[in-house]
Backbone bond lengths (Angstrom), bond angles and torsions (degrees), N, CA, C in turn:
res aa  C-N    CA-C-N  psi(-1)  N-CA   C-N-CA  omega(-1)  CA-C   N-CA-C  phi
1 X - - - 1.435 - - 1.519 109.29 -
2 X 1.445 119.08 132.70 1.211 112.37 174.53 1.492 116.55 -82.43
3 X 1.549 124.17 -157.97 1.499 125.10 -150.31 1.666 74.38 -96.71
4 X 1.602 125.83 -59.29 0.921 118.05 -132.25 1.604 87.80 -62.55
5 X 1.525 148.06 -62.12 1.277 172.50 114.76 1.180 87.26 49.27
6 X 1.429 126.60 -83.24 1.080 126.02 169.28 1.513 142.56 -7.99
7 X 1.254 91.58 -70.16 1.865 119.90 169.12 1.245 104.93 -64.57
8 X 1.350 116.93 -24.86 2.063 111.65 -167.81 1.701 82.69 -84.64
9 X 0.961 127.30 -34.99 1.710 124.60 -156.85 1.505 93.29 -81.16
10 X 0.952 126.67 -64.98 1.808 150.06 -174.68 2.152 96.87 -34.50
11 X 1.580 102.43 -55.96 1.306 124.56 179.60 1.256 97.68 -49.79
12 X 1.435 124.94 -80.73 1.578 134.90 -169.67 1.798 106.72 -54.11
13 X 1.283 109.14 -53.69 1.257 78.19 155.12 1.412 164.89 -66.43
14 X 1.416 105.25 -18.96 1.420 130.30 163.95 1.697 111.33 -64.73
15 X 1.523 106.24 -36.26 1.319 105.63 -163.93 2.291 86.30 -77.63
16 X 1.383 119.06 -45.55 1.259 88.09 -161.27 1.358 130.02 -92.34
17 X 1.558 91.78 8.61 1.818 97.57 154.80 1.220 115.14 -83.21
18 X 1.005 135.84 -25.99 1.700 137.09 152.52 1.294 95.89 -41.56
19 X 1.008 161.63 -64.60 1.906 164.01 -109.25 1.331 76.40 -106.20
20 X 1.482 113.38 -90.57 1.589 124.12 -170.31 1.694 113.39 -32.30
21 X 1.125 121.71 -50.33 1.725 120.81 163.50 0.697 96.34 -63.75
22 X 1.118 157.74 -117.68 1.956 150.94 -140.44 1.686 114.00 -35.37
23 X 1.534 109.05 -38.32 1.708 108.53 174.09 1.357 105.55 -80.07
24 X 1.307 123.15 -24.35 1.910 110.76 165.60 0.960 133.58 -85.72
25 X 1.676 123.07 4.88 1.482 140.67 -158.21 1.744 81.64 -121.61
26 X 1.346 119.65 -39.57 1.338 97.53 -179.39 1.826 113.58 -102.83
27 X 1.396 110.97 9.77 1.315 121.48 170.35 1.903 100.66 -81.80
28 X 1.380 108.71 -6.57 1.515 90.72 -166.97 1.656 105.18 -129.85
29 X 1.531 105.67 14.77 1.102 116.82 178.43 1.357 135.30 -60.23
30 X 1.320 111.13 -28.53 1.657 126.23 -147.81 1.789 76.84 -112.60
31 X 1.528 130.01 -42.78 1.336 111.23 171.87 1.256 109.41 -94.92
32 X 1.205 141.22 58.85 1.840 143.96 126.23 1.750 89.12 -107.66
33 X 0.776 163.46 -21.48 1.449 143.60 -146.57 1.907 80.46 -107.51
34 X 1.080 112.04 -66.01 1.719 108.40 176.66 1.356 111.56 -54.19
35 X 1.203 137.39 -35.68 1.109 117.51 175.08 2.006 104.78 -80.20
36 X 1.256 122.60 -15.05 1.583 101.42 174.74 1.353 101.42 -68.04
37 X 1.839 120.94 -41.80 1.222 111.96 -170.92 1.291 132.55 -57.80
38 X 1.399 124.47 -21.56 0.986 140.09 179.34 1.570 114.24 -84.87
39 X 1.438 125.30 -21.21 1.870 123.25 172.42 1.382 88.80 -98.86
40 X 1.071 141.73 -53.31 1.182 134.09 177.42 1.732 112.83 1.17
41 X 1.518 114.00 107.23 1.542 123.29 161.19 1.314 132.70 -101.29
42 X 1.015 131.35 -172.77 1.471 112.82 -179.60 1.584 91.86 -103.47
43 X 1.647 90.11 160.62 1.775 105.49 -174.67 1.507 123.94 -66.33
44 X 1.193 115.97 158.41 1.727 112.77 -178.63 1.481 119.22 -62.71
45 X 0.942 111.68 -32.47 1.779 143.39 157.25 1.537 96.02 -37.67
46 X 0.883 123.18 -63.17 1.468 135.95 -161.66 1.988 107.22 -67.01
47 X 1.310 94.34 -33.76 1.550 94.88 -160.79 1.820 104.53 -101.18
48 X 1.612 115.32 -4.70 1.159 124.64 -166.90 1.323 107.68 -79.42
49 X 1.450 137.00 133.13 1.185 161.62 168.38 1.607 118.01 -63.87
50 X 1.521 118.07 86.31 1.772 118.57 -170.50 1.387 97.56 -117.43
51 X 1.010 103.04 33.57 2.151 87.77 166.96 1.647 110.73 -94.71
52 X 1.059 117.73 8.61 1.312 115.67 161.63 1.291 122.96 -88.68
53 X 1.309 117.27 -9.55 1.532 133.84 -170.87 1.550 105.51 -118.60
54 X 1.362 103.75 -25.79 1.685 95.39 147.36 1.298 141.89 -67.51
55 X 1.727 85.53 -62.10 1.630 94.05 159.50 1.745 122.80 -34.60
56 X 1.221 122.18 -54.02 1.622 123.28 165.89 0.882 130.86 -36.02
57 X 1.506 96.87 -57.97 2.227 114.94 -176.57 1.381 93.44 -52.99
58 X 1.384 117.80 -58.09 1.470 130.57 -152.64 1.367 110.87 -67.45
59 X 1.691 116.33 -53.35 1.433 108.25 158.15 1.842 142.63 -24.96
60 X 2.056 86.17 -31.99 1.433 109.03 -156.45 1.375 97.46 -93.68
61 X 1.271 118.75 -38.81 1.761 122.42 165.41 1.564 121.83 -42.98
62 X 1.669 93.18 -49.57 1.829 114.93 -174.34 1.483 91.43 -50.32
63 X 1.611 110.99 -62.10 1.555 108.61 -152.84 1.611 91.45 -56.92
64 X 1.603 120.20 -65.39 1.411 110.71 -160.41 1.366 130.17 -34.89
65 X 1.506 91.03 -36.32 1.585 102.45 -160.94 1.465 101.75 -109.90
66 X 1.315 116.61 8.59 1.635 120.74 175.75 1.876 121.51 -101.49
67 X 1.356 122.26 -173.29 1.506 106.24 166.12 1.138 111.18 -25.68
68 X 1.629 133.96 -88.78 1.191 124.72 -170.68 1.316 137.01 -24.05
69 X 1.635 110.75 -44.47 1.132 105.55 177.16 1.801 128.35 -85.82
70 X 1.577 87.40 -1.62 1.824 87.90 174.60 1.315 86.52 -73.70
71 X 1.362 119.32 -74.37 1.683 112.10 -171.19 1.607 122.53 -12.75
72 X 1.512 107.46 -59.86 1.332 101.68 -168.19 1.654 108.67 -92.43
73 X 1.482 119.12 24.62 1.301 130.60 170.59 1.517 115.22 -103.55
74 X 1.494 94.36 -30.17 1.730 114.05 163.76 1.537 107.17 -65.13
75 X 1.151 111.19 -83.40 1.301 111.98 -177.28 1.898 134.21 -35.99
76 X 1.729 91.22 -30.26 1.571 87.07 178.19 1.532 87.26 -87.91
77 X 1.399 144.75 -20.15 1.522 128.03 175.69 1.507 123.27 -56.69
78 X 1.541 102.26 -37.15 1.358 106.45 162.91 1.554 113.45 -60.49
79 X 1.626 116.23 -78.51 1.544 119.26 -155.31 1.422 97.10 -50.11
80 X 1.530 131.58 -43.07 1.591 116.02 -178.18 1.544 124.99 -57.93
81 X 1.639 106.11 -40.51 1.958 119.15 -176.27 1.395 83.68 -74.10
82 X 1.189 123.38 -19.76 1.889 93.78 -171.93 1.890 105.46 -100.19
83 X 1.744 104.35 -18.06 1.367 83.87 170.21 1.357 127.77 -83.64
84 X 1.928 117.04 -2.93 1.696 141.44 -153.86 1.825 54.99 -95.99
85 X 1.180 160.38 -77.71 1.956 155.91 -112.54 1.192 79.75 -78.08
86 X 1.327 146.11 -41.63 1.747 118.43 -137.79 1.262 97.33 -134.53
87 X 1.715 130.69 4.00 1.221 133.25 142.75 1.706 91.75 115.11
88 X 1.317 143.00 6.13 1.238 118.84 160.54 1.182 144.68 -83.00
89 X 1.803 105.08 -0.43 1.734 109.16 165.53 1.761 94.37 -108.17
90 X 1.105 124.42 164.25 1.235 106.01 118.79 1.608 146.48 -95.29
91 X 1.968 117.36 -167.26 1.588 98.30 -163.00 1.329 111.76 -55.10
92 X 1.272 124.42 -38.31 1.575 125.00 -144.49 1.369 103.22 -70.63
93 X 1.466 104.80 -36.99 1.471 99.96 -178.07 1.880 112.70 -81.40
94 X 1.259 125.49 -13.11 1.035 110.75 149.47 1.374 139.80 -65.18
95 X 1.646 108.83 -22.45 1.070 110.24 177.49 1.876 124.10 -81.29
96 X 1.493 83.91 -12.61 1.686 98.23 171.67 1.260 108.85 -91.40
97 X 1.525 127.50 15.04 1.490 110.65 166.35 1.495 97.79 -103.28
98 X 1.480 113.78 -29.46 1.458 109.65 -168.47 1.475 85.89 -74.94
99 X 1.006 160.04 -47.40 1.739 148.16 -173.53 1.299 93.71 -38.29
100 X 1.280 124.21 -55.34 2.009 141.19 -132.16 2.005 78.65 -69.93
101 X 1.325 92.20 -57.69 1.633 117.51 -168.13 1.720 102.33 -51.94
102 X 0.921 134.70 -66.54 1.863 155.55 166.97 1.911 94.43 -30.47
103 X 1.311 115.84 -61.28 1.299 125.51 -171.12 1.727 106.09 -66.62
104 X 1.187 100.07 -71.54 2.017 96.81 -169.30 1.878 84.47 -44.76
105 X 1.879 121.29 -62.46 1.574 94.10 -155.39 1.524 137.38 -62.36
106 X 2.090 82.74 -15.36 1.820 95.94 -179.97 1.930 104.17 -96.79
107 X 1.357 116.67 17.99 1.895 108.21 175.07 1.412 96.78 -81.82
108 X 1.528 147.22 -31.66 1.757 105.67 169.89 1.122 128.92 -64.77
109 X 1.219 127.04 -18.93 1.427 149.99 -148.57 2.011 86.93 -89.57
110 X 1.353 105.87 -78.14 0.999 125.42 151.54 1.940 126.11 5.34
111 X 1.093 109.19 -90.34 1.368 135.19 162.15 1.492 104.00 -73.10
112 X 1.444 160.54 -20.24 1.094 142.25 145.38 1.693 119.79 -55.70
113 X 1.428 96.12 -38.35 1.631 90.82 153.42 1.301 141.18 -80.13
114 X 0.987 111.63 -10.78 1.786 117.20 -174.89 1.746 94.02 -93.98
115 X 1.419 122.43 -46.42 1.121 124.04 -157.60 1.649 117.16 -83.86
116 X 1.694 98.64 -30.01 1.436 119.55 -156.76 1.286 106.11 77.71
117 X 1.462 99.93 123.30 1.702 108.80 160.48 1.340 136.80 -56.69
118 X 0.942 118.29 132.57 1.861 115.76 -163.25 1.658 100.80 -79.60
């Protein structure tokens, strides 16, 4: 037998144990996918406890968008109209704080519509 003969035989054989692995990897396919489905649990994500981190956010909304936050929506309305009075802003940029101001008090309103209110 020559070299090349050799290598053609060596090839074919290599190639049809390759065949045979690929037809038993996909002979055993459909039972690994049923068997994941079947251990399959639900995710850690799923079982984790965040109402304390709601509770927070939510606190933090109340204040913004509650007494407190008219107060401190009042107050920057003043210090800005009184600094646009004596010439150290000008209007536009006052008028972009009262937007800033309009937005934080109108975002539940906001997101209760886009999201639906719970």
């Amino acid at each position: 037998m020559t070299l090349q003969q050799t290598a053609s035989v060596r090839l074919r054989a290599l190639v049809a144990t390759k065949n045979v692995m690929l037809a038993t990897k996909r002979a055993h396919m459909p039972v690994m996918v049923m068997a994941g489905l079947a251990l399959a649990t639900p995710a850690r994500a799923q079982t984790v406890d965040l109402s304390p981190i709601t509770t927070l956010l939510q606190g933090l909304v109340d204040a913004m968008t509650g007494p407190l936050g008219i107060v401190l929506g009042t107050l920057a309305l003043i210090g800005v109209f009184g600094a646009w009075f004596f010439g150290y802003i000008d209007f536009s940029r006052a008028l972009w704080v009262l937007v800033a101001i309009v937005g934080i008090a109108a975002s539940p309103v906001i997101v209760g519509t886009v999201f639906g209110a719970a």
